[in-house]
ZAFI-744467 format. One line per 5 residues: their letters; for each residue x, y, z of C-alpha. Coordinates in pm, 1 decimal. Layout:
REM ZAFI-744467
A> X,Y,Z  ...
END
This chain:
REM ZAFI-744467
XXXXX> 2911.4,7381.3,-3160.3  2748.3,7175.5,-3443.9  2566.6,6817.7,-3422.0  2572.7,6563.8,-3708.2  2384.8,6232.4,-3737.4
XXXXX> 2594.4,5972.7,-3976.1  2458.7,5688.2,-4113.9  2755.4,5462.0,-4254.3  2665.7,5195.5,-4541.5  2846.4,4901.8,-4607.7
XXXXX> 3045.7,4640.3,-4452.3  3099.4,4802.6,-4148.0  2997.9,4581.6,-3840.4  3209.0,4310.0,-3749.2  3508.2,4485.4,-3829.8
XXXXX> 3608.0,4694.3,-3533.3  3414.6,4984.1,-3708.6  3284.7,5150.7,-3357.7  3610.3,5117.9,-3154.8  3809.6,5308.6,-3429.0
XXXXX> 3560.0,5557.9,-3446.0  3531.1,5630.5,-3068.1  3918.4,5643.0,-3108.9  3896.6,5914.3,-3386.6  3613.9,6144.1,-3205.4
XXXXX> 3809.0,6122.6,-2869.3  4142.8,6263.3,-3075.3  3935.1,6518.4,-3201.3  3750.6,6597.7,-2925.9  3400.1,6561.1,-3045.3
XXXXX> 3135.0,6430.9,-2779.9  2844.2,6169.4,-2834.3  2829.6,5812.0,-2948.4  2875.5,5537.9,-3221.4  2649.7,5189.2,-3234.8
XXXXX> 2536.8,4944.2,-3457.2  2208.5,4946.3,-3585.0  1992.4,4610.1,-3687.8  1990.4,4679.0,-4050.8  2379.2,4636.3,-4070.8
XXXXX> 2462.8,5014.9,-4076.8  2639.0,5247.7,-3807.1  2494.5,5517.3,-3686.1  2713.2,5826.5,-3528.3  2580.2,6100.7,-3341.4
XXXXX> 2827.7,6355.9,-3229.5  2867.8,6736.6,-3163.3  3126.3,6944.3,-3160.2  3326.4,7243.3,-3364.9  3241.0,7232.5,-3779.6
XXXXX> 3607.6,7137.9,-3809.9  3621.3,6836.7,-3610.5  3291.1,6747.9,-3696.3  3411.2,6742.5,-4093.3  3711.9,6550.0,-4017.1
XXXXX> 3545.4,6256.3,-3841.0  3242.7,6302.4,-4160.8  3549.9,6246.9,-4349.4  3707.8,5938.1,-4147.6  3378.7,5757.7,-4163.8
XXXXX> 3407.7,5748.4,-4532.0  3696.8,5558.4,-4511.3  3678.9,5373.7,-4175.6  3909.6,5125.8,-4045.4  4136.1,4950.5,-4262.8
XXXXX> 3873.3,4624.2,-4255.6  3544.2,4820.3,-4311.8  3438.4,4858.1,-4691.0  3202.4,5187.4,-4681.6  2939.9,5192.1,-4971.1
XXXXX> 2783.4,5546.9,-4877.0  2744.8,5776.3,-4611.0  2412.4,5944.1,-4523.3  2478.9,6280.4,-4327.1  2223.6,6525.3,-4121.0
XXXXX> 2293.1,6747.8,-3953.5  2081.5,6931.3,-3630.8  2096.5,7189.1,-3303.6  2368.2,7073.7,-3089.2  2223.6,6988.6,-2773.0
XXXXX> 2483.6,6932.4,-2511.4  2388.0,6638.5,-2362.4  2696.6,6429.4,-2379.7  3056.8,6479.7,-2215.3  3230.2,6289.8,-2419.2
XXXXX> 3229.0,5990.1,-2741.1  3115.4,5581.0,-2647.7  3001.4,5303.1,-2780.9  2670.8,5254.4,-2678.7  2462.8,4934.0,-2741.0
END
């Protein structure tokens, strides 16, 4: 098990951004959570297996069909196992 820390760019709050990806990580079975940040970016934090972990790296560069996604910052860390499964938080 892997943890990444996304930071998504771009017009990507107000635009059902979170929802879709709590969606997403929940079909691939990745744990952790999604919010908005004040700056206007989203930040993701989730762990789970490289492969699903690169597939939801890779839907956050597209987002939902209303986001417009400038650029992607991705780190990645120890996966802690702290969360059972993907929110929203606030």
């Amino acid at each position: 098990m892997e943890r990444i820390q996304l930071i998504v760019h771009g017009v990507v709050q107000a635009v059902g951004f979170r929802y879709h990806t709590c969606q997403e990580a929940l079909q691939l079975g990745v744990t952790g959570y999604v919010k908005n940040l004040p700056d206007g970016t989203v930040e993701i934090v989730a762990e789970g297996s490289p492969d699903a972990l690169r597939a939801l790296s890779g839907w956050a560069k597209q987002g939902p069909p209303a986001a417009q996604v400038r650029h992607i910052e991705i780190a990645k860390a120890e996966a802690t196992g702290e969360f059972n499964s993907f929110a929203i938080a606030y």
